[in-house]
C-alpha positions in Angstrom: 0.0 0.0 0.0 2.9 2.3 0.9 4.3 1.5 -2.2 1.7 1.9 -4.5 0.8 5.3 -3.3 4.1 6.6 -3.7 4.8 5.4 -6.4 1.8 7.2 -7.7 2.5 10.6 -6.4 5.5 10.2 -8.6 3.3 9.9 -11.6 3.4 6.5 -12.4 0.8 3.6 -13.5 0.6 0.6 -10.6 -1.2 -2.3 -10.7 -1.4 -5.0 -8.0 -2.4 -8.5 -8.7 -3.7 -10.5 -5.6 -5.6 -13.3 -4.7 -9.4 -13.6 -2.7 -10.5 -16.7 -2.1 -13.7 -15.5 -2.1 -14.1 -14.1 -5.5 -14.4 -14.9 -8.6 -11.3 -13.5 -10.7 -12.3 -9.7 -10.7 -11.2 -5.8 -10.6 -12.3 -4.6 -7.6 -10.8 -1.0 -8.3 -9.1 0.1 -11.4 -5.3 -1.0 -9.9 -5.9 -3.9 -8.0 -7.1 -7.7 -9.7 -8.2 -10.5 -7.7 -7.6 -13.8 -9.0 -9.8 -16.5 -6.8 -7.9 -19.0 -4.9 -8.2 -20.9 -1.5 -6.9 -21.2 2.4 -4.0 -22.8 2.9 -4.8 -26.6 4.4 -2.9 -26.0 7.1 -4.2 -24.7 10.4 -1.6 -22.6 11.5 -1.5 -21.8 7.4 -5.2 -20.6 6.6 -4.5 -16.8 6.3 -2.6 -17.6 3.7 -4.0 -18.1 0.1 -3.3 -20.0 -3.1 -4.4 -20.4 -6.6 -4.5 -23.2 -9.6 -2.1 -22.1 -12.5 -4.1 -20.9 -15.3 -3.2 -19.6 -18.5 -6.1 -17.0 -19.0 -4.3 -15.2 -16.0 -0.8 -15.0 -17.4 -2.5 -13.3 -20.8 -4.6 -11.5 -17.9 -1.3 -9.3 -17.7 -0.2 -8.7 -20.7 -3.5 -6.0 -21.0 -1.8 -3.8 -18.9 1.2 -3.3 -21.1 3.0 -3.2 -17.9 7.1 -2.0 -17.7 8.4 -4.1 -15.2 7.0 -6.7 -12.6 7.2 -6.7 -9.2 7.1 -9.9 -7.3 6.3 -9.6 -3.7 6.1 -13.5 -3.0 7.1 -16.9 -4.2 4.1 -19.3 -4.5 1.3 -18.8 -6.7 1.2 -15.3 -7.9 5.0 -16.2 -8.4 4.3 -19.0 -11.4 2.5 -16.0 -13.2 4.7 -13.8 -13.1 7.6 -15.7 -14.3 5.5 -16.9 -17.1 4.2 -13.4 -18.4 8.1 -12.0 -17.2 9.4 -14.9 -19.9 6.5 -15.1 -22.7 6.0 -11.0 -22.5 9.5 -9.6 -22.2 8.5 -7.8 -19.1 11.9 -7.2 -16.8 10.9 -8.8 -13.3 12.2 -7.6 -10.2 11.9 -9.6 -6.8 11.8 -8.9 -2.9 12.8 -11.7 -0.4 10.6 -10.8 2.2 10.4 -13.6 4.9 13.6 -16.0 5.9 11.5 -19.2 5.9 13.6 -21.2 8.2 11.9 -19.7 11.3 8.8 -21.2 9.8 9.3 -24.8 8.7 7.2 -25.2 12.1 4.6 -24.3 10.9 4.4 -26.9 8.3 5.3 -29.6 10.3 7.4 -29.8 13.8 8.7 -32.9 13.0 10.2 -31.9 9.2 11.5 -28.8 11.5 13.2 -30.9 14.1 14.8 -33.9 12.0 14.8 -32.4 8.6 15.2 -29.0 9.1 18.1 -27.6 6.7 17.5 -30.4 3.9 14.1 -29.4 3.4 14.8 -25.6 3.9 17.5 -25.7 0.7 14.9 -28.3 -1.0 12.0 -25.4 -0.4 14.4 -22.7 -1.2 15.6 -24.6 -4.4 12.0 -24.9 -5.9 10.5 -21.6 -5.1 13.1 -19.1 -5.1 16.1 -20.6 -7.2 13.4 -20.2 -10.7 12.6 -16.5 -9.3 16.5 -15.9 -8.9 17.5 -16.8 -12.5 14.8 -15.0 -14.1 15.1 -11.6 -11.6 17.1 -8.9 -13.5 17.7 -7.2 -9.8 16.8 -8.4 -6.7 15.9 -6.5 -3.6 16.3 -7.7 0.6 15.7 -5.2 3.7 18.3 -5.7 5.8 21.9 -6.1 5.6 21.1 -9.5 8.0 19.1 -10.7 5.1 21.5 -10.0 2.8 24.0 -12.5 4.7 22.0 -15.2 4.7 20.5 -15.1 1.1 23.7 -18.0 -0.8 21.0 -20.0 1.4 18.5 -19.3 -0.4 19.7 -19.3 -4.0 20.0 -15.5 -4.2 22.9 -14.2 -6.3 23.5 -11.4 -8.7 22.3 -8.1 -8.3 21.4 -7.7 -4.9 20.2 -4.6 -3.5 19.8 -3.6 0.3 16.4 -1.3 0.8 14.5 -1.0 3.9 11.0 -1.1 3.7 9.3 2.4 3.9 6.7 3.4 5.9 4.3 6.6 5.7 5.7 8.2 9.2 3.6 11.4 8.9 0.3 8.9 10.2 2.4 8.7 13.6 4.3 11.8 14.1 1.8 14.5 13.0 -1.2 13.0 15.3 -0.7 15.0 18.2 -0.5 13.1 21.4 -4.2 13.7 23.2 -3.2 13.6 26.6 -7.0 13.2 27.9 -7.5 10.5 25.4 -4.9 8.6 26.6 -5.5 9.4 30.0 -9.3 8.1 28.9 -7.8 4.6 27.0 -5.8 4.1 30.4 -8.9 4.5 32.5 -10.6 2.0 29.6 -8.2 -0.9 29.6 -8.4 -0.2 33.5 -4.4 0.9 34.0 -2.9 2.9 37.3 -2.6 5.9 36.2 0.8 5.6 38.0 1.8 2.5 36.4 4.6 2.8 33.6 3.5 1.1 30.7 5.2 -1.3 28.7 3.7 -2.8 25.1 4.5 -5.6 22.9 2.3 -4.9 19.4 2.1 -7.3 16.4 1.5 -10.7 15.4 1.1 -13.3 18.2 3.1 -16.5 17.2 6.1 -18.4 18.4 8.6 -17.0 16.6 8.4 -13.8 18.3 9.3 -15.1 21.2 6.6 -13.4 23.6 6.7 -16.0 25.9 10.2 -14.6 26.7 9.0 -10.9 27.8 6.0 -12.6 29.7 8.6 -14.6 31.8 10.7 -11.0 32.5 7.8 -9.4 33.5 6.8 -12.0 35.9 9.9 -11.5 37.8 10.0 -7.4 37.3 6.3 -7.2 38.5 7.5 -9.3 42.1 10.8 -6.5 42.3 8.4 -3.2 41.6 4.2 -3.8 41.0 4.0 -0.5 39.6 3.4 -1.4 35.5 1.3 -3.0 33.4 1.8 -5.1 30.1 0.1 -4.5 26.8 0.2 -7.2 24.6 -1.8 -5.8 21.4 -2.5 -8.1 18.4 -3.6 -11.8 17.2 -2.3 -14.8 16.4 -2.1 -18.8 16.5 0.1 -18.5 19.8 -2.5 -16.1 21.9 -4.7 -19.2 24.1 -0.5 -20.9 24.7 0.4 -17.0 26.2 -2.7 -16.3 28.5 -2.3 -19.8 29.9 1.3 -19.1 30.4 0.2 -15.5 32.1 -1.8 -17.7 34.5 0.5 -20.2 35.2 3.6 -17.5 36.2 0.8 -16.4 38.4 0.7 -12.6 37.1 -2.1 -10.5 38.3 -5.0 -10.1 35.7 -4.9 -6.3 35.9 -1.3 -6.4 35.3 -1.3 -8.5 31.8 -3.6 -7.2 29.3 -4.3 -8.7 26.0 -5.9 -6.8 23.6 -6.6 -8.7 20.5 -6.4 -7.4 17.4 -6.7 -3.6 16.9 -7.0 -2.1 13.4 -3.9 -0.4 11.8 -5.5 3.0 11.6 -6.1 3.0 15.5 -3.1 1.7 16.8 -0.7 5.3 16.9 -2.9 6.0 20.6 -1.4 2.3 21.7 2.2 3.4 20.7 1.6 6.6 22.4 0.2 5.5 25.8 3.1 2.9 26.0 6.7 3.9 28.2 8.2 1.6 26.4 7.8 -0.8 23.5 9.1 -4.6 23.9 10.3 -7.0 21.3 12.3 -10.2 21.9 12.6 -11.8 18.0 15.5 -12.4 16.7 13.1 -13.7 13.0 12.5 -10.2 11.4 13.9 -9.1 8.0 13.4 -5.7 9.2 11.1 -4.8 12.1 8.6 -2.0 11.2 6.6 -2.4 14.4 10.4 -1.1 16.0 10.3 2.1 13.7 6.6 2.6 14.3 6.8 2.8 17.7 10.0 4.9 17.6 8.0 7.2 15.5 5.2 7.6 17.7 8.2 9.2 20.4 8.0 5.3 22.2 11.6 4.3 23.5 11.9 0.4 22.7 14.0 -2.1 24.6 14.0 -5.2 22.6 16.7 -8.4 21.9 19.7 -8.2 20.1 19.5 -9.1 16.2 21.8 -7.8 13.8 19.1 -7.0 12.0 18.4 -3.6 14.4 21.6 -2.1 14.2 20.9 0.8 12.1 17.6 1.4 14.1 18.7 0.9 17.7 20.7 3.8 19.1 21.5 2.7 22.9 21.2 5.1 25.3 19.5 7.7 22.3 16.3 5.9 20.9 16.2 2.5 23.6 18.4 0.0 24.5 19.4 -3.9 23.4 19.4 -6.5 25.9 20.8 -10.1 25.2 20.0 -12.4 28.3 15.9 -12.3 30.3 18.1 -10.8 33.5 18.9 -7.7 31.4 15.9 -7.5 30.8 14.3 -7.9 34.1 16.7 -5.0 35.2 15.6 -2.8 32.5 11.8 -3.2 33.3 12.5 -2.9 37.0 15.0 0.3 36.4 12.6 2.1 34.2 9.9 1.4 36.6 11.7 2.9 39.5 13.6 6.2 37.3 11.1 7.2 34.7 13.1 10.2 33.5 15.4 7.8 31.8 12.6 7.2 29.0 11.3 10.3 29.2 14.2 11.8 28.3 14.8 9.5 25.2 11.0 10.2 24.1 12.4 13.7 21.8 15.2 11.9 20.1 13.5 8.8 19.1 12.3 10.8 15.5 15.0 12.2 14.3 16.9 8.2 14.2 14.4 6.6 11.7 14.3 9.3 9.1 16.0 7.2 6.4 13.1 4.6 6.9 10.1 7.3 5.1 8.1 6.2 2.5 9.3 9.0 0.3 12.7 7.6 0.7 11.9 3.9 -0.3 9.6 5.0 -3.7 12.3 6.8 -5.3 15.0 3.9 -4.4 12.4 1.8 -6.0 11.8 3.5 -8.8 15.9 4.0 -9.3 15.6 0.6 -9.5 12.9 -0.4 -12.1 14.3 2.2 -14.0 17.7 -0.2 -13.9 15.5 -3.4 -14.3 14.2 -1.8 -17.7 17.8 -0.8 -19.1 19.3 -4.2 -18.2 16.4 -5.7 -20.4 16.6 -3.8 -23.2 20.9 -4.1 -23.4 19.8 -8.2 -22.6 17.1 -8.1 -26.0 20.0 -6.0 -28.2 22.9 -8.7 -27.3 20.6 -11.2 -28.2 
């Protein structure tokens, strides 16, 4: 979505093809065609969707007389878009998105445990290794990614560009004080408590269980905060059980649920502190979110945060649950530390704008196009 709209501001044509499952293959608006599909048959799976090859959908995009493609995925929309890239002539450029080996569990925790790196490089080999060859450039987040992607059958022209994200939505709404003060009396917080919030998806490889555990043992040293745990997910019933088992007060340990992305900004905002323990992220926009919304984060190490973390500036890093312990329990006891990093938090995530990541896209299909054209005059 961020992309698209840029990308339009800068006077361009964009067209996103998606699947529904629900539909038949349609244009819901004049940029964005559903092709039906289904669920995934896979319980911890079914948000995500597939669809039967067909040829009447590669010819499907050859009526937009589109420049380049850009693939966003490797499974079905992926087999299109190789064909029409091939057949059509149309340069293709491709973003790894997800490192897959934090979620061979989901497919099965028995391929995971015994089979793990064979069928990673067998999954990597048929999905990406095609995508790879045919890809005039290809595009990873992270410099963390970009270490790991031999793995996955990635060479050639590489490129390094952080996802962008439209920051104005959280630094120009202007921190209601009474609202908060109003959400805090809603979700029934002290008023005195210091806040701390974990928001996004809620599955095991985000390793939630870990700042549940910390909090546990900070809440015995200093009862004064609370813990926001805001979002959904196939590991939610596994984390309220664990809640109840560490024996942490109800009022202490709130889960939200799901909340709607155009609401969350007052959830960033009413936070002292965000938490994160993954160490699975390509790039971690929830981190630059909150840091945009003037919320400190203290989250794990991953080499994948060292270009947003700045210790002591924006938040801190902590590598073992003790450190952590001692930072909820420290924060809790001297809030001035946080306060104090709440003005400087903007000013480190500048290079992460949408504005910024259009135009290094664009610098890019514009690339994508002359390497085709010098790859159609050699042959």
């Amino acid at each position: 979505m961020t992309l698209e709209k840029k990308l339009r501001e800068l006077g361009h044509e964009v067209f996103i093809f998606t699947i529904d499952p629900k539909t038949e293959d349609k244009i819901i608006s004049p940029n964005i065609i559903y092709f039906n599909g289904f669920t995934v048959p896979i319980k911890k799976l079914n948000s995500y969707r597939l669809a039967l090859s067909s040829r009447i959908r590669v010819r499907i995009l050859k009526e937009y007389h589109l420049d380049v493609l850009h693939l966003q995925t490797e499974f079905s929309m992926a087999r299109y878009a190789l064909v029409a890239s091939k057949k059509y002539k149309i340069p293709l450029v491709y973003t790894l998105h997800t490192l897959y080996e934090d979620y061979l569990t989901y497919i099965s925790k028995t391929i995971d445990e015994y089979f793990h790196k064979s069928f990673l490089a067998s999954l990597a080999k048929i999905l990406i290794a095609p995508i790879n060859k045919q890809a005039l450039i290809k595009i990873v987040p992270s410099r963390k990614t970009l270490a790991m992607i031999s793995k996955y059958y990635i060479d050639g022209d590489v490129r390094v560009v952080p996802t962008g994200l439209d920051l104005t939505k959280f630094i120009t709404r202007k921190k209601d004080n009474e609202y908060l003060k109003d959400l805090k009396n809603k979700l029934g917080i002290p008023l005195d408590d210091i806040v701390y919030l974990y928001l996004g998806r809620i599955s095991p490889e985000k390793s939630i269980d870990e700042l549940i555990k910390a909090f546990s043992i900070a809440i015995k040293k200093n009862p004064n905060m609370t813990f926001l745990i805001v979002g959904d997910g196939n590991n939610l019933a596994e984390l309220k059980e664990l809640a109840n088992k560490l024996a942490i007060p109800q009022n202490k340990i709130k889960f939200i649920g799901f909340i709607v992305w155009d609401e969350i900004v007052p959830y960033y905002q009413l936070a002292d502190a965000f938490l994160n323990a993954s160490i699975t992220e390509t790039q971690g926009l929830t981190y630059i979110e909150a840091l945009a919304c003037g919320t400190p984060i203290i989250v794990k190490y991953d080499e994948v945060l060292d270009d947003v973390v700045k210790e002591g500036v924006n938040g801190y890093f902590y590598y073992e649950e003790e450190a952590l312990v001692n930072y909820l329990v420290k924060f809790a006891e001297d809030r001035t530390i946080l306060a104090d990093l709440k003005d400087k938090t903007y000013e480190t995530i500048t290079n992460y704008s949408d504005d910024i990541f259009a135009k290094r896209i664009e610098k890019i299909y514009e690339d994508a196009i002359k390497k085709a054209k010098k790859k159609i005059e050699k042959s």
